[in-house]
PLY file of the C-alpha trace (Angstrom):
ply
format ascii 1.0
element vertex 109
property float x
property float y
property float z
element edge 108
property int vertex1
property int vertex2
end_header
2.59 22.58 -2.93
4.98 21.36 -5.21
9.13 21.47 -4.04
11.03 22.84 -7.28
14.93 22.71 -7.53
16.02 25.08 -10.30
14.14 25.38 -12.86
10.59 23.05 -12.83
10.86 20.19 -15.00
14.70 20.40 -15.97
16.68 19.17 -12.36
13.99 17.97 -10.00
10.91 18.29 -8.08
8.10 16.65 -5.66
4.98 17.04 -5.16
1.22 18.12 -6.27
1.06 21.41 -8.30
-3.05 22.51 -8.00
-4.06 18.79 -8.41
-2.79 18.73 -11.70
0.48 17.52 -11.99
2.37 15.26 -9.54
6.31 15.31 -9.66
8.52 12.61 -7.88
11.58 10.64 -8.37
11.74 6.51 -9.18
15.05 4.93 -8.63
16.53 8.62 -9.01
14.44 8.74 -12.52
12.58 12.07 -11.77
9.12 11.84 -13.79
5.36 13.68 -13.82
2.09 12.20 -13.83
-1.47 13.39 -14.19
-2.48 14.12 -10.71
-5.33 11.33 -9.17
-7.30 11.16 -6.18
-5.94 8.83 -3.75
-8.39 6.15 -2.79
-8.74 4.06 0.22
-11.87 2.11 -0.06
-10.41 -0.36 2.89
-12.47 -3.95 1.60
-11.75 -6.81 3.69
-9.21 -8.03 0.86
-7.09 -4.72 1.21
-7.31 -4.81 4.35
-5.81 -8.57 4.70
-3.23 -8.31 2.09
-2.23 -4.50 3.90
-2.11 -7.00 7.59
0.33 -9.71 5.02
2.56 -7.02 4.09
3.02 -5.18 7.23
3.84 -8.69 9.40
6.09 -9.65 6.11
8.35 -6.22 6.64
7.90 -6.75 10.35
9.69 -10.62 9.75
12.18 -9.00 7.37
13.13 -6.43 9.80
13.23 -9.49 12.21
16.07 -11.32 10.28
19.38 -11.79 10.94
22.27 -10.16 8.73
22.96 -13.40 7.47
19.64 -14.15 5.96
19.57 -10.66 4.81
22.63 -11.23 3.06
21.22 -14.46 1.30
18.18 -13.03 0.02
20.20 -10.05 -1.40
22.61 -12.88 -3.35
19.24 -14.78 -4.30
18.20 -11.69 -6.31
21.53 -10.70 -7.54
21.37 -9.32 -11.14
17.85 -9.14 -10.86
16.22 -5.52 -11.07
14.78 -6.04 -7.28
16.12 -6.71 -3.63
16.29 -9.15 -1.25
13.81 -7.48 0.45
11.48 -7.17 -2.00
11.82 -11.22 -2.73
11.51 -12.17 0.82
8.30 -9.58 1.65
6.99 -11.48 -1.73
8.07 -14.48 -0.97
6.03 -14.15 2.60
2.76 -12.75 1.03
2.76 -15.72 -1.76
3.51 -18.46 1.34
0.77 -16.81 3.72
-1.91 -17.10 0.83
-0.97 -20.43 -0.17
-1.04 -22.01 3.22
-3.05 -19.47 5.48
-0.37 -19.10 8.25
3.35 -17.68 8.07
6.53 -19.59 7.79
8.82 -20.13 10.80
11.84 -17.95 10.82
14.52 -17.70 9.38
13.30 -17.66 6.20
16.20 -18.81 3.88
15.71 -18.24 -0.13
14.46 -21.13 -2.14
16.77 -23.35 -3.53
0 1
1 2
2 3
3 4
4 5
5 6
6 7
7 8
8 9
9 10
10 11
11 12
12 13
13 14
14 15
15 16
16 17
17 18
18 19
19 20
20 21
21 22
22 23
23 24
24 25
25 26
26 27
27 28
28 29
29 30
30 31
31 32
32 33
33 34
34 35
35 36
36 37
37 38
38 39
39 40
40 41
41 42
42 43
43 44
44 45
45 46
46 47
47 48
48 49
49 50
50 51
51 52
52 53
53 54
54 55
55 56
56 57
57 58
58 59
59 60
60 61
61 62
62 63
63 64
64 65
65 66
66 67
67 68
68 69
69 70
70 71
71 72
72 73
73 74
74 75
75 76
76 77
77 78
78 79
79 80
80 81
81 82
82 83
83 84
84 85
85 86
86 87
87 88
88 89
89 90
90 91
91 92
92 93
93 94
94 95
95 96
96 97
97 98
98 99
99 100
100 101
101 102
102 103
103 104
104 105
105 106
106 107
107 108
């Protein structure tokens, strides 16, 4: 069931509406899609790259403030955080050399 504040479509909402319609909110941009069914077919390369990103947030969460703070100057101006670099920036490093980088995990130069 859908969550309506004031009117529906006009200040916000969330949710599934009779597998329809699905209403959410995007960087505070509220939108509505065409309801689909979620699917989880769990292959071994989901599976991997789902084991990538969890250890990648894990190392991110693992990270002193400093680091933090030069991954968020890294992406400054750009329309994504340092967070979002550095979990990429892990995924792209385990794939290219099969194992994860040491921490800390400073921004490229």
């Amino acid at each position: 069931m859908a969550r309506v504040s004031g009117p529906f479509l006009s200040v916000s909402a969330s949710g599934t509406v009779g597998k329809i319609l699905t209403a959410a909110t995007w960087k505070g941009i509220p939108y509505i899609r065409e309801w689909f069914k979620p699917q989880n077919p769990k292959t071994t390369k989901q599976v991997e790259q789902r084991s990538r990103l969890t250890t990648a947030v894990e190392m991110w969460h693992a990270e002193s403030a400093d680091v933090k703070a030069a991954w968020d100057a890294y992406v400054a101006g750009q329309p994504l955080s340092g967070f979002n670099a550095y979990v990429k920036y892990i995924i792209d490093y385990h794939i290219a050399n099969g194992t994860y980088p040491t921490a800390p995990v400073n921004p490229p130069a």
